[in-house]
C-alpha positions in Angstrom: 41.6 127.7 91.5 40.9 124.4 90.0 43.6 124.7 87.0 45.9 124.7 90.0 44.3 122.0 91.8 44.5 119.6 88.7 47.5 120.7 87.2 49.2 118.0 85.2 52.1 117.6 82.7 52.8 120.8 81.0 49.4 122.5 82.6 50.4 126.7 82.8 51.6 128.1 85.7 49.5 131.3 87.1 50.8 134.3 88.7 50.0 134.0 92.1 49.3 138.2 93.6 48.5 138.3 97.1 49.0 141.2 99.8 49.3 137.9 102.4 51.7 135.0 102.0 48.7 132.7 103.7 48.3 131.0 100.5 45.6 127.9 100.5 41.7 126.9 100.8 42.2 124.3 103.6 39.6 124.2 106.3 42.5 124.3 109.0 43.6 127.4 107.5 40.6 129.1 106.9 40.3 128.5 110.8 43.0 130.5 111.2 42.3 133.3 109.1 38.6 133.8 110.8 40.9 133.7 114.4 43.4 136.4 113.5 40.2 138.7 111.4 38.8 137.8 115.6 41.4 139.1 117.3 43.1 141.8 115.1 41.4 145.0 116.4 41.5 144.1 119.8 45.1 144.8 121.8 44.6 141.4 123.3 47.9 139.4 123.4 48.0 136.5 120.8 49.7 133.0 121.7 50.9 131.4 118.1 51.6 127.9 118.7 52.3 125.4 116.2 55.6 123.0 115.1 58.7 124.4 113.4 58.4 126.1 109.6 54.3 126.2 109.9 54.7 130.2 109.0 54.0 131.6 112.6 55.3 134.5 112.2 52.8 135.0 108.8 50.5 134.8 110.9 51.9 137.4 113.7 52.1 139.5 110.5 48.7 139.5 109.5 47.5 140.2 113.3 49.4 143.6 113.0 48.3 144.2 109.9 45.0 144.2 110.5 45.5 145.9 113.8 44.9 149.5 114.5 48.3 149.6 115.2 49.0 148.5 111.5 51.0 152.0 110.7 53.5 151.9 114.0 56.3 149.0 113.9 56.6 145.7 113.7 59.1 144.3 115.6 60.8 140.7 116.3 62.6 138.6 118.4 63.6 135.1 118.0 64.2 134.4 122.3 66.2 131.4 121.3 69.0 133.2 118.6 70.4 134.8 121.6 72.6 134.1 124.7 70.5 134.5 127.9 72.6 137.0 129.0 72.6 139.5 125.6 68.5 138.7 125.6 67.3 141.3 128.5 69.5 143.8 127.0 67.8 143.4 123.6 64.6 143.4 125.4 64.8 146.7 127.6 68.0 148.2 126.5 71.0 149.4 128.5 72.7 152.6 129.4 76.7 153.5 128.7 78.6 151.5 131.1 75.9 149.2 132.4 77.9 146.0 131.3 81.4 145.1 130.5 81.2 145.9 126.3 78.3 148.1 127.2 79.6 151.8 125.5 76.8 153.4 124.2 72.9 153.9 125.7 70.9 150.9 123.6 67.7 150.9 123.0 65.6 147.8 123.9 62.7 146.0 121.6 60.0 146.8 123.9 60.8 150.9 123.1 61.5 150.7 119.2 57.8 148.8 119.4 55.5 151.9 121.0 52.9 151.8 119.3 53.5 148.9 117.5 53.6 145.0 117.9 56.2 143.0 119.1 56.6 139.6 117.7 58.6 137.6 120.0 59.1 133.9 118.6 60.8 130.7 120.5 58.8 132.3 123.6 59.2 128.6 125.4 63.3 129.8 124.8 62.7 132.6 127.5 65.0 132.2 130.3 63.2 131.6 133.7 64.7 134.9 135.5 63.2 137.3 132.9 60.1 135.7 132.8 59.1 137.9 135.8 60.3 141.1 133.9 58.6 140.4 130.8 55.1 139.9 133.0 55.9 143.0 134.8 56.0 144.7 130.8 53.1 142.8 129.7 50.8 144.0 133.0 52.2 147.6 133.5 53.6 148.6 130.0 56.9 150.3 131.7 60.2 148.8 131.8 63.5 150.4 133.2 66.5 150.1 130.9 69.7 147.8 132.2 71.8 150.4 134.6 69.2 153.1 134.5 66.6 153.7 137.0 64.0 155.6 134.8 60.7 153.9 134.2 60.1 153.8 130.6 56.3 153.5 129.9 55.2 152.2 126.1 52.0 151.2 124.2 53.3 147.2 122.7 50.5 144.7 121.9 52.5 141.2 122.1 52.1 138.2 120.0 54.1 135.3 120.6 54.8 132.2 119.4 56.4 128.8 120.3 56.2 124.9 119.3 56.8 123.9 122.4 54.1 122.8 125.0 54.0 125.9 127.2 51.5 124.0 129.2 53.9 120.5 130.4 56.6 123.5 131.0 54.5 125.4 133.5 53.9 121.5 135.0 57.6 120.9 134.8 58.5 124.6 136.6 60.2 125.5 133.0 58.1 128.0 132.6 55.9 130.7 135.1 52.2 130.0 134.8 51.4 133.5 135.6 53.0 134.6 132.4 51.4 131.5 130.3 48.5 132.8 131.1 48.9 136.6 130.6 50.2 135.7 126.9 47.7 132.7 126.2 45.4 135.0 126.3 43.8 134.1 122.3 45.6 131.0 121.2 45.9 130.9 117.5 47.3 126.6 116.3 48.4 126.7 113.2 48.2 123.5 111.8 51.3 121.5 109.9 51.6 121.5 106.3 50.6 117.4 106.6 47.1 118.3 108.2 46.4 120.6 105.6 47.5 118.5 101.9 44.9 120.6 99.6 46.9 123.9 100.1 50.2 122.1 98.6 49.3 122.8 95.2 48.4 126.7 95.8 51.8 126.7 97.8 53.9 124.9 94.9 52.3 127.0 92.2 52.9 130.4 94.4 57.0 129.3 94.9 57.8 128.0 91.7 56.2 132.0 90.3 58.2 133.2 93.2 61.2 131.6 92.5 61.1 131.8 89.0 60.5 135.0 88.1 63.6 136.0 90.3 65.9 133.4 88.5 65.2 134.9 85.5 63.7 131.6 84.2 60.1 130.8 82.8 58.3 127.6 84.1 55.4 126.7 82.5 53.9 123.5 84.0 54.5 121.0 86.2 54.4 117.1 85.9 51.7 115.1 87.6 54.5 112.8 88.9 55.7 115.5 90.6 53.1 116.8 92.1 51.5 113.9 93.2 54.9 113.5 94.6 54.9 117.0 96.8 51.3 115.9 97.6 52.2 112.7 99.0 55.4 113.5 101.3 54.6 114.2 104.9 56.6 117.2 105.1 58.4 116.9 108.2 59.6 120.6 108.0 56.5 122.3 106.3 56.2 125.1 104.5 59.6 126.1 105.3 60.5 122.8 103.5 58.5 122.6 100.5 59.9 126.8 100.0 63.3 125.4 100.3 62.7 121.9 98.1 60.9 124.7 95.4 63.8 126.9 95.9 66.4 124.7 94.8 64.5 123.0 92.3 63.5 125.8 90.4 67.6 126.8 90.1 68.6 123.2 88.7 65.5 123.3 86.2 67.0 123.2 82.4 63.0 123.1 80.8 59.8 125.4 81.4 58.5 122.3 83.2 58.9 121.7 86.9 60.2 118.9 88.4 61.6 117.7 91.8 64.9 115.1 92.3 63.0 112.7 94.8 66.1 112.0 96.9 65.6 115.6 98.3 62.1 114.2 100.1 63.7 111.7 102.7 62.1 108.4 102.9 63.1 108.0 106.4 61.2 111.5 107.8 58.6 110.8 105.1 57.8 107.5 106.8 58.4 108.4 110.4 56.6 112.0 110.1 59.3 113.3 112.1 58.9 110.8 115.3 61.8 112.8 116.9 59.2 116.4 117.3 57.9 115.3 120.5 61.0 116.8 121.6 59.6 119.7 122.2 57.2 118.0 124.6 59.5 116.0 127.1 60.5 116.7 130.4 63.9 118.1 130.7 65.3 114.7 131.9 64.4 113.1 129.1 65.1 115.9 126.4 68.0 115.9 127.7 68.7 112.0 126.7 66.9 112.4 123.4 69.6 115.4 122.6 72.5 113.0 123.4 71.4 110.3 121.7 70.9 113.0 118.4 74.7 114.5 119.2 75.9 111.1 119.3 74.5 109.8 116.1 75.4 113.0 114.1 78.9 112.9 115.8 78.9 116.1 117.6 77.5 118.2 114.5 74.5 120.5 114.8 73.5 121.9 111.6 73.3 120.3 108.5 70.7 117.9 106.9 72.7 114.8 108.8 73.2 117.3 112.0 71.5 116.3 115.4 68.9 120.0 115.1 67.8 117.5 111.9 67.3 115.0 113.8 65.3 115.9 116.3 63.4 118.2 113.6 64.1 121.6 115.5 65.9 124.6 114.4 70.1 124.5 115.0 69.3 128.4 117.0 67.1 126.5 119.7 69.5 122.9 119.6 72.1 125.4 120.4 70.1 126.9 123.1 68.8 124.0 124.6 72.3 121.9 124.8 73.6 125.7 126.8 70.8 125.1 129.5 70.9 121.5 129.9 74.3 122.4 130.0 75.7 119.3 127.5 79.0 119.2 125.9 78.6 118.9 122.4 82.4 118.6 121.7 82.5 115.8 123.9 80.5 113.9 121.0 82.8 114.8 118.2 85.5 112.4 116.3 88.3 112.7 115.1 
């Protein structure tokens, strides 16, 4: 769409239609696309890997989509939104009475996804004793239920996803080779939004229609400024970012053309591009000291733009989780 491409001041919007949300032209996309159209009708299991807000679970969508499982469920799990202990529950299920709290029979992700796909995200977040279970799933495709010995046998294709690197965790003993390898099985990279610059414009143009059409507002065109702007910034949270930068921008706007208050793109992730992400790729010793250092600089808080989870550019759910299992007291860094 080369209106989009060279939009300037006051150049018309389009209405963006598309049945898939994997808006762009970029080669690393188009990668992508030709990887999922690969693997699709197979029931191979499908490792999405890729930093935070890159639209993994887009592109776990599109692999059920254009599955022949397509008409059964589709059904998710974020392993790091939930205590360790709640997780194998929400996996498998429980009967009446298997748990303190337990008082009616549960059913488990795993069943409500026969026949279907199970999307399980933050897959690096998977505690180390259900590892073993969730091979035994993956090999045999029969679970038993928490405080039930009945086998329960389904038909789940698995695709997960992580931005961690699953391989330095199987080095450091974080994580079971044996089940790196049984869900690594076609690894899918999606690449951040800074690799891939010539989609911006598709992406702006497809939020701001988004956006605006549910605010009731009519936005016409954009300035170059701007988008040379949105072009430009490194985009230290990607597309999850620039949605939310859109978002907000599109409620403030008073005219039919867009713009963006430039204090929203931070300088100091703009010109870093998020030095803090390699995080997710450091032994546990020194994660460990990285997380500190984040607590003690955003005194003790965890969400928030000046929170430590921004900081270290990873999402407040798997801070949380993280600071639980290298067992840190964040209240230790908080003032008064």
């Amino acid at each position: 769409m080369a209106t989009v491409v060279n939009m300037i001041a006051s150049a018309p919007l389009n209405s963006i239609r598309r049945e898939s949300e994997m808006i762009g032209s970029s080669f690393g996309l188009g990668r992508v696309r030709k990887l999922v159209q690969m693997v699709a009708p197979t029931d191979s299991a499908v490792l999405i890997q890729g930093e935070t807000g890159t639209g993994k679970e887009l592109i776990a969508r599109s692999v059920h989509e254009e599955s022949r499982r397509s008409s059964g469920p589709f059904v998710k799990l974020n392993c790091a939104a939930m205590p360790a202990g709640l997780l194998e529950s929400e996996l498998f299920g429980h009967e009446r009475g298997a748990y303190t709290g337990a008082l009616t029979q549960t059913t488990g992700r795993f069943q409500l996804a026969d026949r279907g796909t199970l999307f399980m995200d933050e897959i690096g977040d998977l505690p180390l004793e259900l590892q073993p279970k969730l091979l035994r799933v993956l090999q045999e495709q029969e679970f038993e239920r928490l405080g039930s010995t009945r086998t329960i046998r389904v038909n789940v294709r698995v695709v997960a996803a992580t931005n961690r690197n699953l391989e330095e965790m199987v080095l450091d003993r974080r994580f079971r080779a044996d089940l790196f390898y049984r869900l690594n099985v076609f690894p899918i990279e999606m690449p951040p939004l800074r690799k891939r610059k010539e989609d911006i414009p598709l992406l702006v143009e497809y939020f701001i229609d988004r956006y605006a059409t549910k605010a009731g507002k009519k936005i016409r065109g954009i300035t170059k400024a701007t988008l040379e702007r949105l072009a430009a910034y490194a985009w230290p949270g990607n597309i999850r970012e620039l949605q939310n930068v859109i978002e907000r921008s599109v409620i403030v706007c008073e005219t039919e053309t867009f713009t963006v208050d430039e204090s929203w793109l931070s300088s100091k992730l703009d010109a870093v591009e998020l030095t803090a992400r390699p995080i997710l790729r450091m032994p546990a010793a020194e994660e460990k000291k990285a997380i500190e250092a984040a607590l003690a600089d955003a005194q003790g808080r965890i969400s928030g733009p000046s929170g430590a989870a921004a900081k270290l550019g990873i999402p407040p759910s798997t801070l949380d989780s993280k600071i639980k299992a290298l067992k840190i007291n964040k209240h230790s860094y908080k003032t008064a």
